[in-house]
C-alpha positions in Angstrom: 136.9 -9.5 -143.9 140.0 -8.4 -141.6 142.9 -9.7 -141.9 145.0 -7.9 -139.3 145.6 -9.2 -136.0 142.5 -9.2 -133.7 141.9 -9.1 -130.1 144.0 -11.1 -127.3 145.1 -7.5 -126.0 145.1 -8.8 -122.4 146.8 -11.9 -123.5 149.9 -9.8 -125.0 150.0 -7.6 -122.3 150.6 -10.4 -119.9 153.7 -11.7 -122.0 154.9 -8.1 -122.3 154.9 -7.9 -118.7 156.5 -11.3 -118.1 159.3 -10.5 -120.0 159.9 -7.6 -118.7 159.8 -9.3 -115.0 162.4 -9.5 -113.1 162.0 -13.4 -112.0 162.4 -16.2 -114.9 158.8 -17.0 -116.1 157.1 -19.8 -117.0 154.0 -19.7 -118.7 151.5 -22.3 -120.1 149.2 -21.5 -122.8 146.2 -23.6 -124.2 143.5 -24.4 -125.7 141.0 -26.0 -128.8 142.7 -26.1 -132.5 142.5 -23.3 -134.2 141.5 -20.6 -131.5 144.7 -18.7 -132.0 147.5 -20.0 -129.7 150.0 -19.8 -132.6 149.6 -16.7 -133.7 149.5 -15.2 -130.6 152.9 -16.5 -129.7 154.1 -15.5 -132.6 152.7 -12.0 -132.3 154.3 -11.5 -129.3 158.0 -13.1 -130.3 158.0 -10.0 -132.9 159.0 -7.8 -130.2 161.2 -10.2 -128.6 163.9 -12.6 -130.5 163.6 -16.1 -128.6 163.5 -20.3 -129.9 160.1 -21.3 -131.2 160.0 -25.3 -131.3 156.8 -26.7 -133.1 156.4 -30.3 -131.7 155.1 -33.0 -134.1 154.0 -36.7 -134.4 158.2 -37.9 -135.2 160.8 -39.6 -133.3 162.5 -38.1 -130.0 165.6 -37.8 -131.8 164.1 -36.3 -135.3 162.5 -33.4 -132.9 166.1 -33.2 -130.5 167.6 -32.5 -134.2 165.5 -29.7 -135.1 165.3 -27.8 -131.9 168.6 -27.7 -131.3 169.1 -26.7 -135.5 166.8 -23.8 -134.6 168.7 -22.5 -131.3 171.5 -22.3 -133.3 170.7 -20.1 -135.6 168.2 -17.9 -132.7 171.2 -17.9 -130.4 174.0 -17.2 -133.3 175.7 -20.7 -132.4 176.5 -22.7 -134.8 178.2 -26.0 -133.4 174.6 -25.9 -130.9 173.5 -27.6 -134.4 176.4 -30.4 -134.2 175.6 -31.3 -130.6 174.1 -34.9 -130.4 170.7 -35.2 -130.3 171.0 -37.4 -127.1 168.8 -36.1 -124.9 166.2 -33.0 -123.7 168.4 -32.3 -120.6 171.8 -31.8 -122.5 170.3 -30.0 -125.4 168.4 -27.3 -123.3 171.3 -26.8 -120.5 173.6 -26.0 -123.6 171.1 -23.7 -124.9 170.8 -21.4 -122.0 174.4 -21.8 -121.2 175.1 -20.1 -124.6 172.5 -17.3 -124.7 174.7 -14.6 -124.6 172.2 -11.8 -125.5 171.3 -9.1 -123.5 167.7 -9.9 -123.0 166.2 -13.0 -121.4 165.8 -16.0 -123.6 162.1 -16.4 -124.5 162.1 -20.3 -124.9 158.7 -21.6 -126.7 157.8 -25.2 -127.1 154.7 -25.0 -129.4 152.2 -28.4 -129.6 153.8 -29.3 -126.5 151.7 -32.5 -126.7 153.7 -34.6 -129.5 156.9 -33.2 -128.4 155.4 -35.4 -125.3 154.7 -38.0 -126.5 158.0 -39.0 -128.5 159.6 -37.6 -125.4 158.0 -38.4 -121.7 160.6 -37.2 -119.9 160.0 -34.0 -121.3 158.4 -32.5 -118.4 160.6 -33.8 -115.8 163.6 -32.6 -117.4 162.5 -29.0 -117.1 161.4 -29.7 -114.0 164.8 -30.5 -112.9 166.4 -27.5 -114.8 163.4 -24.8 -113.4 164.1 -25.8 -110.1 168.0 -25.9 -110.3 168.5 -22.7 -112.4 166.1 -21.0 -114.4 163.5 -20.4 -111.5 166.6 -18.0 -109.7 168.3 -16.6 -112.8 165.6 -14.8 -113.8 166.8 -14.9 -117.6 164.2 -17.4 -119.0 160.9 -16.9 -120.0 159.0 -20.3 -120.6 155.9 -20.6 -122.7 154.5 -24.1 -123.0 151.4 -24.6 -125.5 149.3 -26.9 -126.4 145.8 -27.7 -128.2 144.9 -30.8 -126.4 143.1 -28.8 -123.4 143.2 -32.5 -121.4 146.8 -33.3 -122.0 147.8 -29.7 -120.6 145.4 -29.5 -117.7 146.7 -32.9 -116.7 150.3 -33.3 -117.4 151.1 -29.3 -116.8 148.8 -28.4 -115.0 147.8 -31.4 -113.0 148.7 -31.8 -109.8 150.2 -35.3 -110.4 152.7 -33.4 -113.1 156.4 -32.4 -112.4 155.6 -28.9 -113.3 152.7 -28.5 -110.6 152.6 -25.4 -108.9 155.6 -23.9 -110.8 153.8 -22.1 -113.4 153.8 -18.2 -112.7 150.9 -17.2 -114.7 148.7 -19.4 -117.2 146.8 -18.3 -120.5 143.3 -21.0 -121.0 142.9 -19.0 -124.9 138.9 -19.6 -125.9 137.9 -18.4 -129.1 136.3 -15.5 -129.6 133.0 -14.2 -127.9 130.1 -13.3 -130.6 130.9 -9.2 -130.0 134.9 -9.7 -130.9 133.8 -11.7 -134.1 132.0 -8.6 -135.8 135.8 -7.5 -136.1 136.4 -10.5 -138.8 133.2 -8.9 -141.2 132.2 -5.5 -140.0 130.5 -4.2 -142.8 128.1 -7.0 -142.6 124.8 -6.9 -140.7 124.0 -7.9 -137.1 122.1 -11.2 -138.6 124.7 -12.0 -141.5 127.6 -11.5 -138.8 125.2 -14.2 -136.5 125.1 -16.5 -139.1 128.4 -16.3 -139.6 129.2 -16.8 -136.0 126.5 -19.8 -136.4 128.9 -21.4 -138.4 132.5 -20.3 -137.8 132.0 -19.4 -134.0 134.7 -17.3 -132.6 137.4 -19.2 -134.4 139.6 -16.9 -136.3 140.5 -19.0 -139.2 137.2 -19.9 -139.7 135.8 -16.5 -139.6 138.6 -15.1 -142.2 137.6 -18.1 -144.9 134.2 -16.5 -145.0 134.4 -13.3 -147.7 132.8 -10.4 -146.9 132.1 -10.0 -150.3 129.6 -12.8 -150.4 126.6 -13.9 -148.1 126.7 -16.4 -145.5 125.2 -18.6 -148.0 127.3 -18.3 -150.9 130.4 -18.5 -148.3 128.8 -22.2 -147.2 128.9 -23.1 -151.0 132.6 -21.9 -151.8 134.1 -22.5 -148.2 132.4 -25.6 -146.6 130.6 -27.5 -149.5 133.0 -27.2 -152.3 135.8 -29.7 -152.9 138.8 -27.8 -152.8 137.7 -25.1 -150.5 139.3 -24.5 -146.9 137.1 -26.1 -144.6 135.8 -28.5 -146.8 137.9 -30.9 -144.5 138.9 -29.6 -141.4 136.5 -31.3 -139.3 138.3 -34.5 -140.8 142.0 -33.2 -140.3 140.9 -32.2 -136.8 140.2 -35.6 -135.7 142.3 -37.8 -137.9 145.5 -35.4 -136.3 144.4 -35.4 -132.3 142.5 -38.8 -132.1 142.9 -43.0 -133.1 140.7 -45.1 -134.8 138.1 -42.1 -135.7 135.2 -44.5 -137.2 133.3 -44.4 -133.2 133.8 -40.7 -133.1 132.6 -39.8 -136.6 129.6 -42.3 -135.3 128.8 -40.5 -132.0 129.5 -36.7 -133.9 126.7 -37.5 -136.3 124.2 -38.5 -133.9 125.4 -35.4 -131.7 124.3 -33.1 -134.7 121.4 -35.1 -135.3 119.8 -34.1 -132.1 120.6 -37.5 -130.0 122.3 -35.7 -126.9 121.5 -39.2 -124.0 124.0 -41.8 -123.4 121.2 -43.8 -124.2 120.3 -42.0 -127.5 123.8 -42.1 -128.9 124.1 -45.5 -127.9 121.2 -46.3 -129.7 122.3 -44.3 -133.0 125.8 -45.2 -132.8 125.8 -49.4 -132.1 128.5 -48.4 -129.2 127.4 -49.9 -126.1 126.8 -47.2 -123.2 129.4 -48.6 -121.1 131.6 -47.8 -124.4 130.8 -44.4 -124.8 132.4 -42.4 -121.7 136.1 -43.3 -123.1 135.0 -41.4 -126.5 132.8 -38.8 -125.2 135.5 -37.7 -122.7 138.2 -37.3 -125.4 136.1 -35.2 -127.5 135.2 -33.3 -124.3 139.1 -32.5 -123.6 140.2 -31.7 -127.1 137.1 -28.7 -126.5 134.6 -30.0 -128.8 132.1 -31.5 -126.5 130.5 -29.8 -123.1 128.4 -32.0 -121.0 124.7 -30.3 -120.3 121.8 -30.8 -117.3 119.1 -28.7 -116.4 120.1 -25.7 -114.1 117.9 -25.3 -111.7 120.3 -24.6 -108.2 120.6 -28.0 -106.8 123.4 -31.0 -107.7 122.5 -32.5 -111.3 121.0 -35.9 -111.5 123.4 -38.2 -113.6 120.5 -39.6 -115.6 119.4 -36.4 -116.4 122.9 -35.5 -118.1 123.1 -34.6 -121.9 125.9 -34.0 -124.6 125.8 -31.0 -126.7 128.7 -30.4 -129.5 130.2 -27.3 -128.5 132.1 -26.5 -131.7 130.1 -24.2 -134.5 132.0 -25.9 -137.3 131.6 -29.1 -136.2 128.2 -29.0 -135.3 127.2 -27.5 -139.2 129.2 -29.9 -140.7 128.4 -32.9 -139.3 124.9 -32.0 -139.6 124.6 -30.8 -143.4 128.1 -31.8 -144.8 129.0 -35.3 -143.6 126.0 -37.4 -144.0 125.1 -35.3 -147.5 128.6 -36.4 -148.8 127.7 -38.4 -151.9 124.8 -36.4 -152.7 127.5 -33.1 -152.8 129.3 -35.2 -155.3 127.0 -36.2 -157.1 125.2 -33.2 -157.6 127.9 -30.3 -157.0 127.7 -27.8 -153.6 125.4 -25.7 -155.0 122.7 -28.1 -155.8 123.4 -29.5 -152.7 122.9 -26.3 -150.7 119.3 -25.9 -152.3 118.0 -29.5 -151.9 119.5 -31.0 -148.5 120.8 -27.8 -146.2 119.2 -24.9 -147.0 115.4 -26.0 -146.4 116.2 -26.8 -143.1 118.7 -24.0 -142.2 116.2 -21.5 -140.8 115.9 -23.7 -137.8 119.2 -24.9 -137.6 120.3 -21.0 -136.6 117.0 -21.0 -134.4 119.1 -23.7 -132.0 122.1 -21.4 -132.4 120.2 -18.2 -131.5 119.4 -19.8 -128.0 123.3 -20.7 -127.7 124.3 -16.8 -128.8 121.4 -15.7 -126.6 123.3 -17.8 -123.6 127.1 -15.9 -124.1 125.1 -12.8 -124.4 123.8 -13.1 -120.2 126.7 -11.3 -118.7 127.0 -8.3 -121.2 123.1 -8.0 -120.6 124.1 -7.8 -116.7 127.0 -5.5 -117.4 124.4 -3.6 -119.2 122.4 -3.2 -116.8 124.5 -3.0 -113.7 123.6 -6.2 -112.2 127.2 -7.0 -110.0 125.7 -10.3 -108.0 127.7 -13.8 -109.5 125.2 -16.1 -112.0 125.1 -19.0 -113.6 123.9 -19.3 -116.7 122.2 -22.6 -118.2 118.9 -24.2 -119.4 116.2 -26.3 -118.1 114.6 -29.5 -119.9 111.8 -31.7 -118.1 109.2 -34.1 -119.7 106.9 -31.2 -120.4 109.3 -28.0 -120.4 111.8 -27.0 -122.5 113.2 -23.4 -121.3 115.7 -22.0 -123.6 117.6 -19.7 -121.0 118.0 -20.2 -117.6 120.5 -17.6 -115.5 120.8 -17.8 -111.4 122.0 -15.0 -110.3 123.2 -14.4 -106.3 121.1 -11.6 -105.5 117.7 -13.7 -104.9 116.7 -13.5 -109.1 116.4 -15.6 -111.8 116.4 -14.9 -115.0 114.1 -17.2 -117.8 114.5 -16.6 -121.1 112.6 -17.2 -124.7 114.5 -17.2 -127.6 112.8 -16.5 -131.3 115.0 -16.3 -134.7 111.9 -16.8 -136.5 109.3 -13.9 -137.3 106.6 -13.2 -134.7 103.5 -12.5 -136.5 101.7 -9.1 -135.8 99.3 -9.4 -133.0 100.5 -12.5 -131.9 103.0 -12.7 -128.8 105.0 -15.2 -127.2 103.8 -14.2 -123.8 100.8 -17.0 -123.6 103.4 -20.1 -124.1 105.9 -18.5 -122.1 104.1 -18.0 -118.8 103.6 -21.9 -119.1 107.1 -22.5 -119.4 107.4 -20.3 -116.5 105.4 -21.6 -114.7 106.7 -25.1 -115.1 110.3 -24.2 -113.9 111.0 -25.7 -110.5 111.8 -22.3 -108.6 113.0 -24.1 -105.4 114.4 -21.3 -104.2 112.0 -19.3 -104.0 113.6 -16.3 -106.7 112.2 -13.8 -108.1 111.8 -14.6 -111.5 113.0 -11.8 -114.3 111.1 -13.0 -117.9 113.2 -12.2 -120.8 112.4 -12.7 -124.7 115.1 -12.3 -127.3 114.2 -12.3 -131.1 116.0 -12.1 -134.2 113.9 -8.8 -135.2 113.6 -5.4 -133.8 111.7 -4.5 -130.8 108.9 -3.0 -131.2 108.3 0.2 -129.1 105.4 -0.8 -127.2 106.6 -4.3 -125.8 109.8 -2.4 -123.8 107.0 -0.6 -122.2 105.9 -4.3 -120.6 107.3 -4.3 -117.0 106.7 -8.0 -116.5 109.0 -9.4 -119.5 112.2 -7.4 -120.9 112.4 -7.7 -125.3 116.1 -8.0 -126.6 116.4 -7.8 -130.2 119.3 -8.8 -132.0 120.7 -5.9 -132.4 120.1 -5.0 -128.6 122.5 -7.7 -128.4 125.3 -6.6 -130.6 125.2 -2.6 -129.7 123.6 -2.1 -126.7 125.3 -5.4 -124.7 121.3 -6.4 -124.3 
């Protein structure tokens, strides 16, 4: 397991460079919980000294206190802590008034969102004060960031926000891809660092609970399933800290990971009437968690034909095999628990997650292989069809994929099934049609000799980008 600073090179450079600017900067950064947006911050304010505010659920007033506490002793200004805590405006004019360093004042206002929220003036405030003096004294570099992607997009962002169109560059921060991860455990194995990434996805915190001295499995016992461990509860602080009356969502999460992905389906799962459902399924879709799915096949999706997938790894695992086994993990301890109710059916839980990895893996495949024509990548779902990869690409191609974790027995192929499933896709185009099949195990020599389907094995998809 690493536990050094990974990745977000790009990300640094572009704060490196907007300190070093010669304009005033101001700089939104976002994203899900957990992806990193702290530590990159931080990271970056090693090289330069600046004010880092961390905005929380508390009073205007409580918040006014402690930022203006912490500016005093970043600035080397005491009586800056003795000011009233009266207001955003007077606070942050006296700040920059008494920055008396040679350097521009990096000014950081972390979990922007709660600082918000006790404060919703906030934004107007340094509206005013961009627009009156920091945009043209080029001495202040602004980083705004928050974990509530819907809050920033809107109320940053937005175009309906005071501080529309006065960003001058923006970081969205997603977690990691499935090649950065291998950097969290790189002496495992391509299918123990997929598993992992199965579970943790590219979240960093989640990827550095898992040991690399253990398996994937014995990290599930110790990490997710046991008591005290550190994400035995995350899924529950996540929620409880961005989100109200959490009953509905724990409701519409369970029947998520249960496989019920309809409006009608959850409904039906969940008691919550359909008209109900957009309000909750929209807030778990802006904190990240959710992504709303149809079949890709070119032409404008049919509402009906919508679906809801959980787009967090964590989440999905846990409220699949963790929440609704609660009692029995009590009852009988996380390792009994593992054996009896999660790992029996965890073969083809991954299965599901090898088609997601399979997905992400499209444009280093294309990379790969020099394809330079724009794509979208998707699936496709009908009444008789279920097609596990679906990419189209500009150039007149598209690309339809078969995904296998599980073992293909010798002298049986996939090829028979596949050319249905083909065949069923509604090519309305009129593409040409690239078959692809990706599988858990190595290739065997003979099938990359097949000119009318490419193989990909797993590790294809780690070292050779397909």
């Amino acid at each position: 397991m690493s536990s050094g600073f990974i990745g977000r090179q790009e990300e640094l450079a572009l704060l490196h460079r907007a300190f070093s600017d010669s304009v005033s900067g101001l700089i939104p950064i976002y994203g899900r919980r957990r992806v990193g947006k702290s530590e990159l911050i931080l990271r970056f304010l090693r090289d330069h000294e600046g004010i880092y505010f961390l905005g929380k659920q508390a009073p205007q007033a409580l918040q006014l206190r402690e930022f203006l506490e912490e500016a005093a002793a970043a600035t080397g200004e005491p009586l800056l802590a003795t000011l009233p805590a009266d207001g955003w405006k007077r606070a942050l004019t006296a700040v920059t008034e008494r920055w008396r360093k040679p350097a521009r004042l990096v000014l950081v206002f972390d979990e922007f969102q709660w600082t918000v929220e006790a404060s919703p003036e906030l934004p107007s405030v340094i509206q005013e004060l961009w627009d009156r003096s920091w945009s043209r004294s080029g001495n202040v570099l602004l980083i705004l960031c928050g974990s509530y992607v819907g809050f920033m997009e809107r109320e940053v962002l937005g175009r309906k926000s005071p501080l529309f169109g006065r960003r001058t560059a923006q970081i969205l921060l997603r977690a990691f891809d499935y090649r950065t991860a291998v950097a969290f455990h790189p002496r495992w194995g391509h299918e123990e660092q997929a598993r992992a990434y199965f579970i943790c996805g590219g979240v960093p915190l989640y990827q550095k609970s898992f040991g690399a001295g253990k398996s994937v499995e014995a990290n599930i016992v110790s990490q997710i399933l046991d008591e005290y461990s550190a994400l035995r509860r995350e899924p529950e602080f996540l929620l409880h800290e961005e989100l109200r009356e959490v009953d509905n969502y724990y409701a519409i999460l369970v029947a998520l990971a249960a496989g019920h992905s309809t409006n009608r389906a959850i409904s039906a799962a969940t008691g919550i009437e359909e008209r109900s459902l957009h309000y909750y399924l929209q807030q778990l879709m802006e904190l990240g968690y959710l992504r709303r799915r149809y079949p890709l096949t070119g032409t404008r999706p049919v509402t009906r034909h919508v679906r809801y997938a959980l787009d967090d790894p964590l989440l999905r695992f846990w409220f699949r095999f963790v929440f609704p086994n609660t009692s029995y993990i009590a009852q009988r301890g996380p390792e009994r628990a593992f054996r009896d109710r999660i790992r029996p059916h965890l073969d083809a839980y991954f299965g599901a997650c090898f088609e997601r990895l399979c997905r992400e893996a499209m444009p280093f495949i294309y990379a790969a292989e020099g394809v330079t024509a724009g794509f979208e990548v998707g699936e496709y779902w009908d009444r008789g069809a279920q097609i596990d990869i679906v990419s189209l690409r500009e150039d007149g191609w598209t690309d339809i994929g078969e995904c296998k974790w599980g073992s293909i027995q010798a002298g049986r192929s996939p090829q028979a099934e596949f050319d249905r499933r083909v065949a069923a896709y509604p090519n309305s185009r009129g593409a040409t049609i690239c078959r692809r099949i990706f599988t858990r195990q190595p290739v065997d020599p003979a099938r990359r000799k097949d000119t009318a389907t490419r193989w990909h094995s797993l590790a294809d998809l780690y070292e050779r980008g397909g």
